[in-house]
N, C-alpha and C positions, 0 to 999 in steps of 0.2 A: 625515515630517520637514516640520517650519513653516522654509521661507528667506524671508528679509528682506536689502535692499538698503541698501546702507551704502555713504553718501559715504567721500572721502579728503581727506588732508592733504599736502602736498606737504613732502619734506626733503629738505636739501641733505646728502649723506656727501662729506666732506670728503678723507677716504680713497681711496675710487674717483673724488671730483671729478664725480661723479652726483647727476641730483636720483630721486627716487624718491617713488613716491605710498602714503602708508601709512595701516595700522588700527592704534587702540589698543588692543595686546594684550588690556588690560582689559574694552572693550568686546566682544572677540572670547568673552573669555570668561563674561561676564556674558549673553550673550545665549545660549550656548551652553548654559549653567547652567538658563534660563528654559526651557528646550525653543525656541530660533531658532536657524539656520544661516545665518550673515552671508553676503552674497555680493557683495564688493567693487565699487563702481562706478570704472571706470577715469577719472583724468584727459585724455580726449582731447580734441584739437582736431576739432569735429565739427561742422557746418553744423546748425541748428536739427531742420533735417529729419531726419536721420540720427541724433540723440540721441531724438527723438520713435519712431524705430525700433527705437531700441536698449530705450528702456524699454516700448516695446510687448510686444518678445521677452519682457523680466523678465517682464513683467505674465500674459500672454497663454501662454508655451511652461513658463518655470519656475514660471509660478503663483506669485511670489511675494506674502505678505503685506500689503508692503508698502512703505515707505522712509524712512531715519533719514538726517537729517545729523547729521553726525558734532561734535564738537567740534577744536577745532585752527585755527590763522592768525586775523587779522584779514581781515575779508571786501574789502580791496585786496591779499592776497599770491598768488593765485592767482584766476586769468583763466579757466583752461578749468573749474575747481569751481566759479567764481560762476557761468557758464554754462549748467553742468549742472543746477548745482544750481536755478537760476532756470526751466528745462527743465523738472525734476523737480517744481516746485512749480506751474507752473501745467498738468502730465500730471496731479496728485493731485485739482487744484482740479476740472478738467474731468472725471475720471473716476472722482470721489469715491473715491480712496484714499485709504488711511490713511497718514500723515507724522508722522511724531516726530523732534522738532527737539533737539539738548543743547547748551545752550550757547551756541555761535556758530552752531548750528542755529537755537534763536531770534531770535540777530539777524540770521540772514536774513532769516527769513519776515518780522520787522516790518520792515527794510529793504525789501523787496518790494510790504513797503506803504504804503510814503511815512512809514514813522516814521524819524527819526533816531537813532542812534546818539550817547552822549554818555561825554566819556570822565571814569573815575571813580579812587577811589584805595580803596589798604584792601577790595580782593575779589579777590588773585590769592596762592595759598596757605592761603588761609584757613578760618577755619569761621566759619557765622555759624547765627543763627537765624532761621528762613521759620515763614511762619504761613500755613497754609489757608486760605482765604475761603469754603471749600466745606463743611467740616467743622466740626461745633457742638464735638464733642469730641475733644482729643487731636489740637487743630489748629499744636501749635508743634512741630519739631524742629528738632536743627544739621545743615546741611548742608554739605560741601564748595563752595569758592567759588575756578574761575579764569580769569577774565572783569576783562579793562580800559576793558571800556563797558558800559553800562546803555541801555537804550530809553527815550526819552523821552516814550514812552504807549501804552498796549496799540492797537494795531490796528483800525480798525474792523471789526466783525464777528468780532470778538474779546472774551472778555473775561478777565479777571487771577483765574489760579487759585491763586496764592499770592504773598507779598510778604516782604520780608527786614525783621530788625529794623530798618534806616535807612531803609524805606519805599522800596525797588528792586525790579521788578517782576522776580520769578524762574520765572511761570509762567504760561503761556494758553495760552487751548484757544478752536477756533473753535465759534463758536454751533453751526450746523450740520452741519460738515464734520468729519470723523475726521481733525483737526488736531492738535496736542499738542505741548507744548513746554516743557522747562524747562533756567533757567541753570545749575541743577548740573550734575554727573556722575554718577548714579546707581551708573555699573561703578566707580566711583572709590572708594565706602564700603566701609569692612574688611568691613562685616557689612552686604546687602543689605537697603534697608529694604522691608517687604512692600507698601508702599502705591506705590511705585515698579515693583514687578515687577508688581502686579498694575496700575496704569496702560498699563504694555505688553501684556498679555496681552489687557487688554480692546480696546484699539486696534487689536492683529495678532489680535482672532480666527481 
């Protein structure tokens, strides 16, 4: 079995009057589909140190893959995820793991590195068409879109692996590091697209 590490989203149930840290179903099972066993990162409050321990164990005793942030919140609605997750990006940078970003996974990593966040209209529900920058042929599809900010420039040491018809940057990958990130939702399409599953498969070999 291939495990990979997957951020969370924090919800509030109104019912129990509890917040709870959760995975999208979807992703649980898209990645299960791919041959990965997601393995929840928990929301804790944890001293710098102690999260650098905790993704060591991932790393080091479950041998995991490697690590996805998730999709879900605006990156001001939860403190100990921006944390972690900030943790989590500079364990991948220093120990060249592999990180795949969806979504608000993106705006971290360009958040992280001094790009802004800008906020947009007409890309949360929707579908739109992304075009490859990588690919001569058979570089357009539609993809899922639910995102209220766009990046205001690919990253340094970054560069833009695909772009939306209104010219919004929907993908980057770092130069050299087994970096990856895109605004869609890959677990989110009826029918997964293969150029998607196989982006993961090559990133978590």
């Amino acid at each position: 079995m291939k495990f990979v590490c997957v951020t969370q989203r924090l919800l509030y149930d109104k019912k129990s009057k509890s917040f709870k840290d959760a995975l999208d179903k979807d992703l649980v099972i898209f990645l299960n589909k791919i041959g990965y066993i997601p393995i929840p990162v928990p929301n804790l409050k944890l001293s710098n140190q102690k999260i650098f321990k905790l993704l060591s164990y991932y790393k080091n005793k479950l041998e995991v893959k490697g690590f996805i942030f998730s999709g879900g919140e605006d990156l001001d609605k939860n403190k100990e995820r921006y944390k972690i997750e900030k943790n989590i990006y500079s364990f991948c940078v220093k120990k060249k793991i592999p990180l795949f970003g969806i979504c608000r996974g993106l705006q971290m990593i360009a958040h992280l590195n001094d790009v802004k966040l800008l906020k947009i209209q007409n890309h949360v529900a929707k579908r739109h068409v992304i075009f490859s920058k990588n690919l001569k042929k058979n570089n357009k599809r539609k993809v899922n879109s639910f995102h209220n900010f766009k990046i205001h420039f690919c990253p340094d040491g970054y560069i833009t692996t695909h772009l939306s018809n209104d010219n919004i940057i929907e993908g980057i990958k770092h130069n050299k590091l087994p970096i990856l990130a895109y605004m869609w939702h890959p677990e989110r399409e009826k029918k997964y697209h293969q150029s998607d599953i196989s982006s993961f498969k090559k990133i978590f070999k």
